[in-house]
VOTIFI-206036 format. One record per residue (C-alpha): x, z, y; residue number from 1. Coordinates in pm, 1 decimal. Each point is the difference from the previous one (the first is absolute). Layout:
((X; Z; Y); NUM);
...
***
This chain:
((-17109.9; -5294.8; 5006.8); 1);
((-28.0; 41.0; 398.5); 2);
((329.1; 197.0; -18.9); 3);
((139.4; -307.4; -177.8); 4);
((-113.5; -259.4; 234.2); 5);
((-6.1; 210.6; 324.4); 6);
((372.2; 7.8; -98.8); 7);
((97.2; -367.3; -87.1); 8);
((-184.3; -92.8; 316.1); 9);
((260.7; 192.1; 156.8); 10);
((288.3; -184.8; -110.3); 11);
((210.7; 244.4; -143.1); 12);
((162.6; -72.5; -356.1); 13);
((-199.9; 196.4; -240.2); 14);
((-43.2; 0.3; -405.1); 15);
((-284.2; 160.8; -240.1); 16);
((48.0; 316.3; -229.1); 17);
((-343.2; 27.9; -253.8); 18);
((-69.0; 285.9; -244.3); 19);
((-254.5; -106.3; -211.9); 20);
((-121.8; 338.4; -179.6); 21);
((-265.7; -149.9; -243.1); 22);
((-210.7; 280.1; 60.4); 23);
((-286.8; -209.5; 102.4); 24);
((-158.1; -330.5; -68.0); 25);
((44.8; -225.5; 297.0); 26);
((431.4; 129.4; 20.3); 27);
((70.9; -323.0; -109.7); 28);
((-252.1; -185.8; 177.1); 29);
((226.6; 204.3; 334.3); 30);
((327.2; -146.7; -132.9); 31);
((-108.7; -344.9; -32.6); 32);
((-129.1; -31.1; 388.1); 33);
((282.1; 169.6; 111.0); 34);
((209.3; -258.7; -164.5); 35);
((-199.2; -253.9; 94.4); 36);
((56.6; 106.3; 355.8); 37);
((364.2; 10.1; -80.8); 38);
((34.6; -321.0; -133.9); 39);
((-204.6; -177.4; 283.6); 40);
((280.4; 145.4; 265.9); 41);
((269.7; 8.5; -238.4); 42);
((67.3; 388.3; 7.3); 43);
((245.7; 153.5; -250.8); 44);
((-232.0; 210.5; -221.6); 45);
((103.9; 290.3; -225.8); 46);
((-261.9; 133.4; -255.0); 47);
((59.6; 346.3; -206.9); 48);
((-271.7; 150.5; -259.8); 49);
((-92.4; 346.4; -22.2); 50);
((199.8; 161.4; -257.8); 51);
((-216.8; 305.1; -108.5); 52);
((275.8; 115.1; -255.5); 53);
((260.3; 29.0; 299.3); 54);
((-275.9; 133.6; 255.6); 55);
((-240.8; 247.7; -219.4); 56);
((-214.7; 262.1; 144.9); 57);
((-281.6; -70.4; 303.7); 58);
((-76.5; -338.0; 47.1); 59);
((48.5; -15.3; 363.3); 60);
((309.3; 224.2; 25.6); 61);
((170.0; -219.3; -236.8); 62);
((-119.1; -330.7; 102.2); 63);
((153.3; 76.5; 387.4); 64);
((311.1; 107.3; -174.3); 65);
((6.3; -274.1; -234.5); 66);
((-33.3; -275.9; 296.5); 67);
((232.1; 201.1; 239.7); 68);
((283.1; -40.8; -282.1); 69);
((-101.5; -337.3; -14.0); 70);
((34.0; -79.2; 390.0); 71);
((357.6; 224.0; 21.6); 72);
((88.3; -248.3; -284.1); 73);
((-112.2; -313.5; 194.2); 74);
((152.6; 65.7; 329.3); 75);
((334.6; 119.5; -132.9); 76);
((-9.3; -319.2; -234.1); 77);
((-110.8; -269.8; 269.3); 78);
((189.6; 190.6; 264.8); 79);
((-332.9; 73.7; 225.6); 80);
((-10.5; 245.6; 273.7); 81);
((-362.9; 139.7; -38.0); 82);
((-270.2; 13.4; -210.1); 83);
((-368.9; -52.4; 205.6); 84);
((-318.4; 205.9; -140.9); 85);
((-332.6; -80.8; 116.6); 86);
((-143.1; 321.7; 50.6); 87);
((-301.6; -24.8; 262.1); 88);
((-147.1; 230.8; 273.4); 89);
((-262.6; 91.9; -307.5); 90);
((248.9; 126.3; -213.6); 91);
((159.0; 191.5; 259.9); 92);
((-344.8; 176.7; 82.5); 93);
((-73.0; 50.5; -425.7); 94);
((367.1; 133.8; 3.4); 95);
((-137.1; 227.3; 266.6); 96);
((-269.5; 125.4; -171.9); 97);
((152.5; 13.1; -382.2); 98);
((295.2; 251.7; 218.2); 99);
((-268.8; 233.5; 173.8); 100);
((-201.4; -5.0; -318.6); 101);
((259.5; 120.2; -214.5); 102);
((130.6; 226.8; 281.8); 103);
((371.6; -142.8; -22.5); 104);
((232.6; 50.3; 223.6); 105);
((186.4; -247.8; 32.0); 106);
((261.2; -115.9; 292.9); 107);
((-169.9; -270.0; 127.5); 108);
((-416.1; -59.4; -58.6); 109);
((-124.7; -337.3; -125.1); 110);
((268.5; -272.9; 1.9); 111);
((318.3; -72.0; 169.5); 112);
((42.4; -323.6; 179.4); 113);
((369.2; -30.4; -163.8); 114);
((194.8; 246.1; -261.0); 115);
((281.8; -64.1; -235.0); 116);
((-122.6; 8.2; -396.9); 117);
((274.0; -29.3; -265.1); 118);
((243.6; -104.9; 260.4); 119);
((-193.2; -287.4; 143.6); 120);
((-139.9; -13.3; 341.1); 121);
((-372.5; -31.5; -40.4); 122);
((-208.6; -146.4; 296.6); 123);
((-393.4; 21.2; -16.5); 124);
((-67.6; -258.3; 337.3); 125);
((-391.1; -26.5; -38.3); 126);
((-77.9; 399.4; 83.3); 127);
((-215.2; -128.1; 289.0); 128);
((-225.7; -234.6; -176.7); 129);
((-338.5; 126.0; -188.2); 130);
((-35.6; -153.8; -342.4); 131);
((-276.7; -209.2; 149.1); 132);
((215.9; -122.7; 222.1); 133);
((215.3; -140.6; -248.3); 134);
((-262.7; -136.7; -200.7); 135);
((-117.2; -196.0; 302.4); 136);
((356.0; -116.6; 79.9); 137);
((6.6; -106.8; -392.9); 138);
((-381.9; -173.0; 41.7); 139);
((100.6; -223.8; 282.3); 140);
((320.7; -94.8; -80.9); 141);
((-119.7; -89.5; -361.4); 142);
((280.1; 207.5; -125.1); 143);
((-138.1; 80.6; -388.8); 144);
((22.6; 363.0; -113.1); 145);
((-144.0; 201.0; -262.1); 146);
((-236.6; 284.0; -53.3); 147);
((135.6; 299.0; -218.7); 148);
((-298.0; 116.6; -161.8); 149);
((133.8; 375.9; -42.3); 150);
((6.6; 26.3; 341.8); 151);
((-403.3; -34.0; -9.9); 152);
((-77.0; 316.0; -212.2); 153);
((12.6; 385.8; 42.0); 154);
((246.5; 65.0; -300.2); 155);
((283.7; 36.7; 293.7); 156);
((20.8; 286.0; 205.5); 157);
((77.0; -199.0; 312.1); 158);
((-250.9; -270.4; -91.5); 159);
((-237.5; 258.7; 46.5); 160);
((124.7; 89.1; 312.3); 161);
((-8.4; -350.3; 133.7); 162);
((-326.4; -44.7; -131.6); 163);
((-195.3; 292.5; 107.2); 164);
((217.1; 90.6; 328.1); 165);
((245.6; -326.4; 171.0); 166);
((-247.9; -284.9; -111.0); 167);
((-297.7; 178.9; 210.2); 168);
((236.2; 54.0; 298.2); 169);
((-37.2; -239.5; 309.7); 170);
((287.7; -145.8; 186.2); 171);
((-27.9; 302.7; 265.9); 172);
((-17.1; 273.6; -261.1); 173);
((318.4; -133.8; -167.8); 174);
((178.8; -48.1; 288.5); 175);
((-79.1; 385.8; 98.0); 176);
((149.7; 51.7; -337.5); 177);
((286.0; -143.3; 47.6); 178);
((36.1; 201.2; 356.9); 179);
((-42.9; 299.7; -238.5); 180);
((263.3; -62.1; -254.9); 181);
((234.9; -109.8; 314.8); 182);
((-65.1; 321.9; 163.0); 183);
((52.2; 204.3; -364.2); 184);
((316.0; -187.8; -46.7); 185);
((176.7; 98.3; 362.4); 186);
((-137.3; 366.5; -55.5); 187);
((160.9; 1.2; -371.0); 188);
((325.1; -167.6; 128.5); 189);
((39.8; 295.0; 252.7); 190);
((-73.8; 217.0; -181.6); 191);
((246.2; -133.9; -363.9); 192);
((251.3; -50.3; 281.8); 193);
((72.2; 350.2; 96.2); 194);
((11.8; 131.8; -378.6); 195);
((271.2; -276.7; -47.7); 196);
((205.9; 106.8; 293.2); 197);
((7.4; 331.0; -180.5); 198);
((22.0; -107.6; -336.3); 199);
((387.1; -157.2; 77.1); 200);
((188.1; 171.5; -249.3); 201);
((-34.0; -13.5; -386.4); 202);
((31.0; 368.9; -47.8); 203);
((-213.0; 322.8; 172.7); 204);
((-41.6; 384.1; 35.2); 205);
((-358.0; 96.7; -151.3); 206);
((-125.9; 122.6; 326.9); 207);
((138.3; -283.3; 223.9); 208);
((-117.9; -260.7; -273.2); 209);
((-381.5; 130.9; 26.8); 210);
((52.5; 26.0; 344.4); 211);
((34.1; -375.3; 62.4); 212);
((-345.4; -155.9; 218.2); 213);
((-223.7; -181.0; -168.7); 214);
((168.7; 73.5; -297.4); 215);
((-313.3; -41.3; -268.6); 216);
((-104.2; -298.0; 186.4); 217);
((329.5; -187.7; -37.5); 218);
((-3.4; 134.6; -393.0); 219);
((-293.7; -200.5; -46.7); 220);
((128.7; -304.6; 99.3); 221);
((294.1; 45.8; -238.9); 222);
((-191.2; 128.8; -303.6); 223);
((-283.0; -247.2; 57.0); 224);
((-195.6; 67.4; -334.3); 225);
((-12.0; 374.3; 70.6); 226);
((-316.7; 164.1; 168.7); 227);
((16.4; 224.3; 295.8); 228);
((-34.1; 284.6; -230.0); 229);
((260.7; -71.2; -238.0); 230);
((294.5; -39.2; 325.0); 231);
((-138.7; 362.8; 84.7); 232);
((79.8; 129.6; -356.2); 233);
((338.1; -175.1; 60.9); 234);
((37.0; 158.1; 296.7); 235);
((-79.1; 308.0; -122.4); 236);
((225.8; -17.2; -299.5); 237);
((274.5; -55.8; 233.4); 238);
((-38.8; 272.4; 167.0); 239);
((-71.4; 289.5; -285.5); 240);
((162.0; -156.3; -279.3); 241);
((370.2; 6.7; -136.5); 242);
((18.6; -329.3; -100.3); 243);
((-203.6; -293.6; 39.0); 244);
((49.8; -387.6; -46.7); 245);
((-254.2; -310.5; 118.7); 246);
((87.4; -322.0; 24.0); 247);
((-140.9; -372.6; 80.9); 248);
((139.1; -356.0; -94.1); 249);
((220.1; 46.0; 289.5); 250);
((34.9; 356.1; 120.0); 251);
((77.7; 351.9; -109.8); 252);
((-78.9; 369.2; 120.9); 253);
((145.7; 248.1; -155.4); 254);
((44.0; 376.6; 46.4); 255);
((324.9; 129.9; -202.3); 256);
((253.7; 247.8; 85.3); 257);
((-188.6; 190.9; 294.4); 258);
((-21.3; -353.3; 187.7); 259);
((-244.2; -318.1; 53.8); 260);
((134.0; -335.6; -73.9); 261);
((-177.6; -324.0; 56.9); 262);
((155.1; -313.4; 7.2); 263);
((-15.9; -309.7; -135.0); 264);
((69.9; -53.4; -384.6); 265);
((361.7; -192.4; -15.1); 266);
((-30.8; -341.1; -185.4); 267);
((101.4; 23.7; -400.2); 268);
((333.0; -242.0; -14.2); 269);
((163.0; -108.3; -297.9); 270);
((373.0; -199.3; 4.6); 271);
((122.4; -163.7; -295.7); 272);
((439.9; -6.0; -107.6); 273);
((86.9; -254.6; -244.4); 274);
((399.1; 132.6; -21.8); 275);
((152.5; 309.3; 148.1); 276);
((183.1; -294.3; 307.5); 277);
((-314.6; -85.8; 135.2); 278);
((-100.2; 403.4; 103.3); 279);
((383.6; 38.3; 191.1); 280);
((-119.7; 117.6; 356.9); 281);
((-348.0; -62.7; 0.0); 282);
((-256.5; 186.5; 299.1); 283);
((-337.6; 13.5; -13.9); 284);
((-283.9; 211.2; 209.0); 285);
((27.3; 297.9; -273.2); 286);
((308.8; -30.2; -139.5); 287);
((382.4; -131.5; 8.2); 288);
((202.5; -71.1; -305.9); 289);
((352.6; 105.6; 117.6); 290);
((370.5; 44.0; -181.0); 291);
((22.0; 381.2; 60.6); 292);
((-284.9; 282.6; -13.8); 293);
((-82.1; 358.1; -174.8); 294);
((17.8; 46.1; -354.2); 295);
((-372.1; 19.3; 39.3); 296);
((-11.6; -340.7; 148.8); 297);
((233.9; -177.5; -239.5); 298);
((-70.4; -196.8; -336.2); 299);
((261.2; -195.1; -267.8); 300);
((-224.1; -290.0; -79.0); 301);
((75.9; -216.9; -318.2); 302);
((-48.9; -363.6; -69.9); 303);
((-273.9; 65.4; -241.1); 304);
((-181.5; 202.8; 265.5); 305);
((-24.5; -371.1; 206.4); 306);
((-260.4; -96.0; 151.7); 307);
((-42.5; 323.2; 187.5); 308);
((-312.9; 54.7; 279.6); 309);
((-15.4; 269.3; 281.1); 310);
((-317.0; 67.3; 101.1); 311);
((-232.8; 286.0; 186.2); 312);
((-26.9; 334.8; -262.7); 313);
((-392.6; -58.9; -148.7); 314);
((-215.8; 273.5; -186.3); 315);
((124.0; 55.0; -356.2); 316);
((436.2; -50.5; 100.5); 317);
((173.3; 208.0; -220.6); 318);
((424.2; 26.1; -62.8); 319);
((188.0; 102.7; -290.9); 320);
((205.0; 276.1; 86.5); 321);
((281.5; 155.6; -165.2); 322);
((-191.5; 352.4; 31.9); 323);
((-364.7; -211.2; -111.7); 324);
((-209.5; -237.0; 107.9); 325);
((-97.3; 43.6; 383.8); 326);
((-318.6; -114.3; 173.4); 327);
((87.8; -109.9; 410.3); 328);
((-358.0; 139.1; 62.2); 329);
((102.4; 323.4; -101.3); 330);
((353.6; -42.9; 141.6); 331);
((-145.4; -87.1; 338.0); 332);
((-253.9; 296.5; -21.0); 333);
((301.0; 230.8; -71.7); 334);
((190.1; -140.9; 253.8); 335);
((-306.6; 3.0; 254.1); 336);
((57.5; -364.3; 107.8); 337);
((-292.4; -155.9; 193.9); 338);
((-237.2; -238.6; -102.2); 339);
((108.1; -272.3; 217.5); 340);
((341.0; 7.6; -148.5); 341);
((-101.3; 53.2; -363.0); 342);
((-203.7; -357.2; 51.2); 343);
((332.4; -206.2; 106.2); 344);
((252.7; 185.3; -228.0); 345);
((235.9; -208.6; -156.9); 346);
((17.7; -79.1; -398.3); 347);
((223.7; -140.0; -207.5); 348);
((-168.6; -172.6; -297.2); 349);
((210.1; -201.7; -295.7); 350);
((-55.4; -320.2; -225.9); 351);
((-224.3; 279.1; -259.7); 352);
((-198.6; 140.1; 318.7); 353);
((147.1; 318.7; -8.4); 354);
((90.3; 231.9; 340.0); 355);
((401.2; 16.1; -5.5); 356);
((80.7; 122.3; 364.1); 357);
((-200.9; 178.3; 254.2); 358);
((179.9; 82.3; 302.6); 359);
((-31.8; 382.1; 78.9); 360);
((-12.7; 21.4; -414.4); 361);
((258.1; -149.5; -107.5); 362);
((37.0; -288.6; -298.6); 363);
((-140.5; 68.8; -364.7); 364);
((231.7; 201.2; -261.4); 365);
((65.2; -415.3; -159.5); 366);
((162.3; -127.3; 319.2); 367);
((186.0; 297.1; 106.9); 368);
((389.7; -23.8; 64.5); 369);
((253.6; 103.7; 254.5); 370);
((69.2; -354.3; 109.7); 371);
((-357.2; -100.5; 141.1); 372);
((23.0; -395.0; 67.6); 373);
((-283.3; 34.0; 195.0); 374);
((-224.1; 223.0; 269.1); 375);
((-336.1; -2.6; 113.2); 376);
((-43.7; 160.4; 368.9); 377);
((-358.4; 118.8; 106.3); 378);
((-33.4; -80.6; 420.0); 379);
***
């Protein structure tokens, strides 16, 4: 609610996004004043419920990823710039703490000041205020807030933090906190920063890979869940074993074929043809559909086989051959095709679902001729 007004005050234009979760008694008590605040300044204001069927799992994991879908949805609706979070110098400190506690090692300790999340620019402007602070500012400007109740027991990890370490801190001692994390957080970003500078290609020699400085420390930060002494198993793997494969959300590392890969995972695409005219000369970041190719690129597509999708290869693809039914991960094993291009490999899939052309295959024994009408090029 300080966020809220601090902001108005400032005279930029400005609406509301609300997720009410119903996971406590006063949520709707919180929506109702922050309407009413709304409505008194005449601010556009968006509401969204928690959806535990769409978000299940951990509470708080899925409640920040239920409201961060929410505020992607708002901006890109409204056609807003940024969303603003009221994170506090407390939560930065308890961010802090939870980090150390858990021994994480993450890229950047406690909170950033300004990120991007689902796309959106995210700005968190009150870093330098304590949570009393705020209060006060709320107190004398009569600005009415609410109390959320959870926040007042131990059942929370970081409430127990805040409790038993950041509420019995003084102004000095969190201040020398924050000249900690500050000091962390230039040491880290050296230190991430030469790994990086290293790490500029997608594929490695064993030796040169596990050569790279501060290699386990920049691991860390990319397989965030993962405890010091599972990245030195990884490590190790990579080193003694034949084959390994580890992945996050958003990154791979793979050794296959004598080498180290690690790169980025490719994003899954999927393109939808409603009649053979519309796919005449088409480009795209994996693939062209072209006039001329291989005999292992080309396909005779039928009307029946309408509306036809290419999209990434994905666990389970399988073609029907004229010599039997072929699995791509076994063709791209035999064929010793890396990982990174086994993710963005091209498919053909018709009206039934069914795999009729893989470049580097060839089409299925049902749509084989020797006038293809059509050709799928892998780039």
């Amino acid at each position: 609610m300080a966020l809220l007004d601090m902001t108005r005050l400032s005279g930029v234009y400005l609406e509301v996004a609300h997720m009410n979760y119903h996971h406590r008694p006063t949520a709707d008590r919180d929506e109702k004043l922050v309407r009413s605040y709304c409505r008194k300044y005449s601010i556009k204001f968006h509401r969204c419920d928690f959806d535990e069927n769409k978000y299940p799992g951990n509470f708080q994991s899925a409640a920040r990823n239920a409201r961060y879908d929410f505020f992607k949805k708002t901006v890109d609706k409204n056609k807003l710039e940024i969303v603003l979070i009221a994170h506090q110098k407390d939560d930065l400190i308890e961010t802090y703490l939870m980090q150390k506690e858990k021994k994480l090692e993450t890229a950047y300790y406690g909170i950033r000041k300004e990120n991007v999340i689902n796309g959106v620019r995210v700005l968190r402007p009150l870093l330098s205020y304590e949570k009393n602070d705020l209060i006060r500012y709320c107190d004398d400007n009569k600005i009415v807030y609410g109390i959320d109740e959870s926040n007042l027991t131990d059942d929370y990890e970081r409430n127990r933090i805040r409790h038993n370490k950041v509420d019995k801190m003084d102004h000095k001692q969190k201040q020398l906190m924050i000249q900690k994390i500050n000091k962390e957080n230039k040491i880290r970003k050296t230190h991430l920063a030469k790994a990086k500078e290293k790490l500029n290609k997608e594929e490695y020699s064993v030796s040169s890979f596990l050569k790279i400085p501060y290699l386990k420390e920049y691991l860390r930060t990319i397989f965030v869940h993962r405890s010091k002494k599972t990245i030195e198993e990884y490590l190790r793997q990579l080193k003694d074993s034949e084959k390994c494969y580890f992945e996050t959300d958003d990154y791979c590392l793979i050794k296959e074929y004598g080498k180290i890969f690690f790169f980025k995972k490719p994003e899954n695409y999927s393109y939808t043809f409603k009649y053979l005219d519309e796919m005449k000369n088409k480009k795209y970041q994996y693939f062209r559909i072209a006039k001329k190719g291989s005999n292992f690129e080309g396909v005779t597509l039928k009307e029946d086989d309408f509306p036809v999708v290419i999209r990434n290869v994905i666990e389970g693809d399988k073609i029907v051959m004229r010599y039997g039914t072929k699995k791509l991960n076994r063709f791209f094993i035999d064929s010793k095709i890396p990982m990174k291009e086994r993710l963005s490999w091209p498919v053909l899939i018709n009206r039934t679902g069914s795999a009729i052309l893989v470049p580097g295959i060839g089409c299925d024994k049902y749509h084989y001729s020797d006038n293809h009408n059509m050709f799928v090029i892998k780039l």
